[in-house]
N, C-alpha and C positions, 0 to 999 in steps of 0.2 A: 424841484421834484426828485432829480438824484438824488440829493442829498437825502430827501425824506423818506425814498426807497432803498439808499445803502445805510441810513439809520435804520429804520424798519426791519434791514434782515439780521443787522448783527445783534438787534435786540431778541429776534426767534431765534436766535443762535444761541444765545445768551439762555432762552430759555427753555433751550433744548437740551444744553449742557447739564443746566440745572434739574429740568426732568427726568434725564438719565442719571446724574449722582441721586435725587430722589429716589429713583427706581431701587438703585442701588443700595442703597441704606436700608429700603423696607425689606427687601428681596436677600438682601445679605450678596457676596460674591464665593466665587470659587478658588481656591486655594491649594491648587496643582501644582505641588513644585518640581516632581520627574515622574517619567512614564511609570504609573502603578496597576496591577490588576485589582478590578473589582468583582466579587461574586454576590449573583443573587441567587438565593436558595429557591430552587421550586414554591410555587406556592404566597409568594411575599408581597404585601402589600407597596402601595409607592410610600404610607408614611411610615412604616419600618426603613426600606430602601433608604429618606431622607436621612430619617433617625441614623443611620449605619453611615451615611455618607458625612455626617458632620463628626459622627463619632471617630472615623477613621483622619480625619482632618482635610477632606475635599471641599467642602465649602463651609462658608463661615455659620449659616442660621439653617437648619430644617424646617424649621416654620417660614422665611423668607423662602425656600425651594417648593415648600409645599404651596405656597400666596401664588408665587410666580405662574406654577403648572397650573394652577386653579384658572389664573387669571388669562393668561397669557399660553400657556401649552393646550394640547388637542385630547382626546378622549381616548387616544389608543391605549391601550395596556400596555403595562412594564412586561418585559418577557426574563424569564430566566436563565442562568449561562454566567460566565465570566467575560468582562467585559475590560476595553483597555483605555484607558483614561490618561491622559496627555497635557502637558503643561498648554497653558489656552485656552485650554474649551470653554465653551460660557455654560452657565447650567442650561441653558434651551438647547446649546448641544450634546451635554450630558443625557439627558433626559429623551434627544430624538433617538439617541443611539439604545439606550433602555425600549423606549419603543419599537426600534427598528429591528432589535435583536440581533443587532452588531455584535454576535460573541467573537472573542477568539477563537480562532481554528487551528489547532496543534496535529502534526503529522506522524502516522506510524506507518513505516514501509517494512511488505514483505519483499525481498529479495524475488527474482525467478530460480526456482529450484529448491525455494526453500521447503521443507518437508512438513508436514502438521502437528509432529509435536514439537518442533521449533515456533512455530507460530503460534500455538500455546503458550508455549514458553514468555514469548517478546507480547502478547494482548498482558499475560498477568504479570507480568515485569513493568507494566506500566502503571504507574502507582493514581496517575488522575485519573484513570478508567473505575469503574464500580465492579461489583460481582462478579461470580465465578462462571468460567464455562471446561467444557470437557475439549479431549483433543478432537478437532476435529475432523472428519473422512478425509482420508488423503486425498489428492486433487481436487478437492472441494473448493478449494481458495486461489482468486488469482492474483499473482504476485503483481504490487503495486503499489502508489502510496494511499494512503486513506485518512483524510479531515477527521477529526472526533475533536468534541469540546470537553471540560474536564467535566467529573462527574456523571459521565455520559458510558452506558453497561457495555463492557465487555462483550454482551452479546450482543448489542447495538451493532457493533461495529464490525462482529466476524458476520454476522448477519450479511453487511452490505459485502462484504470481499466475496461469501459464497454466490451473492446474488449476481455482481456482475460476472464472476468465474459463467455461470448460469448462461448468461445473457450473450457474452463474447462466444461461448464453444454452439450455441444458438444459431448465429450469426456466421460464422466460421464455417459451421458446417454447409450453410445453405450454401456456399462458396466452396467447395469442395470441388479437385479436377474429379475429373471421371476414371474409372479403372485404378481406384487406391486400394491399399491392402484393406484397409479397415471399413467395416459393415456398422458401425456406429457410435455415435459421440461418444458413449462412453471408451468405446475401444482407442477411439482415437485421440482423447485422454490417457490412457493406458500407456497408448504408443509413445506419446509428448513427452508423456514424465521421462520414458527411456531415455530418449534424445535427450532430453531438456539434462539429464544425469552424465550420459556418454560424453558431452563434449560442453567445451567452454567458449569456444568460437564461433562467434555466431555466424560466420561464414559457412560455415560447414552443417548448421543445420540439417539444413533441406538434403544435403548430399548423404547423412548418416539416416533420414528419414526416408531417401531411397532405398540404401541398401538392405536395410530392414525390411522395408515391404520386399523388397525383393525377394529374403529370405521366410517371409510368412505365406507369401504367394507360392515358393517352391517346397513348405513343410520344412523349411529348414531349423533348426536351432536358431535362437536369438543369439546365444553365449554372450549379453551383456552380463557385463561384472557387476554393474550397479543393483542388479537382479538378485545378486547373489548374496550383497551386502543387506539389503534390506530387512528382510527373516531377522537377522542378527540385531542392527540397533534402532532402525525404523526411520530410516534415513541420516542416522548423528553420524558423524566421519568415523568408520573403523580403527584407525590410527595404528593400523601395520596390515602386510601383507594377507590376502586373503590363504586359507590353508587348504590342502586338496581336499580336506573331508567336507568342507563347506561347499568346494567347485562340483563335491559331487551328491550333497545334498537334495533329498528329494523333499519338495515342497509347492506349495503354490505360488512361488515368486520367481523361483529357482530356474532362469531361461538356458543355463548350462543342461541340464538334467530332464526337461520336457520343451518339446515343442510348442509354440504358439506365443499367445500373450502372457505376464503375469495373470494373478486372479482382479486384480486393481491397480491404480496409480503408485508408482515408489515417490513421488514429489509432487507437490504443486510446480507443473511447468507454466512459462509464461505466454504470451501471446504470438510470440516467433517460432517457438518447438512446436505450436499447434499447428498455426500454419504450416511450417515443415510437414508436417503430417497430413494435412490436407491435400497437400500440393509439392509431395516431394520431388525431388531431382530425377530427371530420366536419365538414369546411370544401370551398367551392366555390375557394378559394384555387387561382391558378394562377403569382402573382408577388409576389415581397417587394422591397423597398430599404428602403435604413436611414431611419431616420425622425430620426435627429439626438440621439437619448438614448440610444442604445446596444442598440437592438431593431431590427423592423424594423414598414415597414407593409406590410397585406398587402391584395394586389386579387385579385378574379375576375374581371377582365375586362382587357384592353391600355389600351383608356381611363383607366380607373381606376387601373393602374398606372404610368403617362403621367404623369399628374396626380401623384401622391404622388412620382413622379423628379423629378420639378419644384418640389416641395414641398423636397425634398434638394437639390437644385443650390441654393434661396436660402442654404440655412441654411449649404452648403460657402461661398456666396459672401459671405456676411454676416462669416463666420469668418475670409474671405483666404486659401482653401483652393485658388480657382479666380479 
């Protein structure tokens, strides 16, 4: 009775083998020899899709792909997208992933600080993106990375950046200490960019988002310089010293020359400058200069910030700066 039961299995073995090479033959195989992209255009049928896949040399028969999904695959729809195809796959895997809408997802990152006609600039410098869009509102976008699949609009995508910028300063806000300079999202958008422009340490956020409310709270001048640059190139790097006629330009940006906030955001700040501004540092802070390592120092008092400009002038002079 062994015998006629380990007869028995290698003869379904036998005829299982031979099933599958049958299968084989009618169905055709796959013919993947290294990772390639595949695209299906909006709109496309699974027997164009087949047609297109035999034509590019992925599998051997479009008729056998088409028998197989008939026979053997589910009734989902194919989705559209670009899709990545792998030495391996069998067409039943091919075909889940057309279903599943396994596109690829390619990434565009804005920077925090970056400005909106830079971010213009980098949506239409991407060439698998579609159509056109305009520069968008400054602070509008919040810096991040962001999925897009190819062939997917432009406006698709600055869409999603504006919505969460939306959603976070939402959020943000509800979370706000008490007794801050600013009376509302938008201002305290306004404030961020400031920060988010004044300094590059992130350490130091929250303590350059005291001082400033400090001085909006006592009517003082901002005197950010990032304030000053803006009017001029719209956040692109000035690329030389700013001149007095500009430190005394009068304008709606201009925090040398009027009190209070700009008229709107000089940057898309990111989710740390906001917070700073929410919840800035409880500091008697009234003035910063750089301190020569790429921060700044900070006084409460003219004297004290006298001294520490002074402290700055050796180190520019030491340098052959001045």
């Amino acid at each position: 009775m062994k015998r006629l039961g380990l007869v028995a299995g290698l003869i379904l073995a036998a005829l299982l083998v031979l099933g599958i090479y049958a299968l084989n033959s009618v169905f055709g195989d796959t013919t993947i020899e290294q990772e390639s992209s595949f695209v299906i255009p909006a709109g496309s049928t699974l027997t164009s899709v087949a047609h297109k896949l035999e034509e590019q040399g992925h599998i051997s028969s479009a008729k056998g792909f088409l028998l197989r999904a008939k026979l053997l695959g589910n009734d989902a729809p194919i989705q559209a997208g670009e899709f990545r195809l792998a030495p391996g796959m069998s067409q039943g895997e091919i075909l889940e992933a057309f279903q599943r809408g396994d596109v690829i997802r390619r990434m565009i990152t804005v920077p925090e600080g970056m400005p909106s006609i830079l971010v213009h600039e980098r949506l239409m410098a991407e060439n698998l993106l579609t159509g056109a869009i305009d520069v968008p509102p400054e602070g509008s976008v919040l810096p991040d990375s962001y999925d897009f699949e190819r062939g997917e609009t432009r406006a698709a995508v600055l869409a999603r950046m504006q919505s969460a910028m939306r959603s976070y300063l939402a959020e943000a806000w509800k979370a706000r200490a008490s007794g801050i300079a600013v009376k509302s999202p938008q201002e305290a958008l306004i404030l961020a960019s400031v920060v988010e422009k004044e300094t590059g340490v992130a350490t130091e956020r929250r303590m350059v988002a005291g001082l400033y409310s400090n001085r909006l709270k006592m009517g003082m001048r901002l005197q950010a310089d990032p304030t000053i640059i803006y009017p001029i190139t719209r956040g692109k790097p000035l690329g030389r010293r700013i001149l007095r006629s500009e430190i005394d330009a009068v304008n709606d940006y201009n925090t040398y020359a009027m009190a209070g906030l700009p008229k709107g955001p000089i940057t898309n700040p990111g989710r740390e400058s906001i917070a700073a501004v929410l919840n800035p540092a409880q500091t008697g802070a009234l003035y910063m200069v750089a301190d020569g390592s790429g921060g700044h120092a900070f006084a409460d008092t003219l004297t004290g910030h006298e001294a520490n400009v002074a402290k700055w002038r050796a180190i520019r002079r030491a340098r052959g700066e001045i």
